[in-house]
C-alpha positions in Angstrom: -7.6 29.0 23.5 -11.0 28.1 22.1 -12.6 24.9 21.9 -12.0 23.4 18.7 -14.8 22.7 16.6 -13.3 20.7 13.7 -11.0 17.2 13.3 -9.0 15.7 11.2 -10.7 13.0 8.6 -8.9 9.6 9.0 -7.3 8.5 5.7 -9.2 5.5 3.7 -5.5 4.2 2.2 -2.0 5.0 2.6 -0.2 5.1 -0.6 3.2 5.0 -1.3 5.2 5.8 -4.2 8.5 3.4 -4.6 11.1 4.6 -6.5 14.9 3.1 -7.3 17.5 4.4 -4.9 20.1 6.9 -6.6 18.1 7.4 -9.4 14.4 8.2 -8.1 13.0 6.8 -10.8 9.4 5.1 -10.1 9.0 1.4 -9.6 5.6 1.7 -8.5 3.0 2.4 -6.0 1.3 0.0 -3.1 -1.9 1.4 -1.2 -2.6 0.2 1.8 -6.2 -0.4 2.9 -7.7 -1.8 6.1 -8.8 -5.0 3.8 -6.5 -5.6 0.9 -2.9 -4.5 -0.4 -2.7 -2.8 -3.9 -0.1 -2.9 -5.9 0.3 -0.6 -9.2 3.6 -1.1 -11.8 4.8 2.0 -13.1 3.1 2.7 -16.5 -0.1 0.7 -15.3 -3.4 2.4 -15.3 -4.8 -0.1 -12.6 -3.8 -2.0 -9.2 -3.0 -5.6 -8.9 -4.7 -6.2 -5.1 -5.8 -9.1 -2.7 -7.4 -9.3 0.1 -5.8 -8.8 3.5 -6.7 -12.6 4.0 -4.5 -13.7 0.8 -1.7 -11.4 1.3 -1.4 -13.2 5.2 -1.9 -16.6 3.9 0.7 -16.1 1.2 3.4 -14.2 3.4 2.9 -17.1 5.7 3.1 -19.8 3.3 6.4 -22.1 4.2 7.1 -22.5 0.1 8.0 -18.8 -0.5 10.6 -16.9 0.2 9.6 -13.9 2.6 11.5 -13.4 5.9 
């Protein structure tokens, strides 16, 4: 076998597309980047985001409700 000569490009983001269950239909997207999370409504033209650093402190935070 030869020696390969080409690799594969590491992604810049991961998106993914979330959709209701049963019915498929789109709820939106989130894209994940090594510094901030994205998130896009269906029907929006742009992302909400914040910075990895926001996102942690707010997951974190006692007050809200994430488990």
């Amino acid at each position: 076998m030869p020696n390969s000569v080409n690799s594969f490009q590491e992604t810049e983001s991961y998106d993914h597309i979330i959709v209701e269950k049963g019915t498929w239909k789109k709820v939106g997207e989130f894209r994940i980047k090594p510094s901030s999370i994205l998130w896009k409504p269906r029907g929006a033209q742009k992302y909400f985001s914040a910075s990895l650093d926001e996102f942690t402190t707010w997951m974190n935070d006692k007050k809200q409700v994430a488990k």
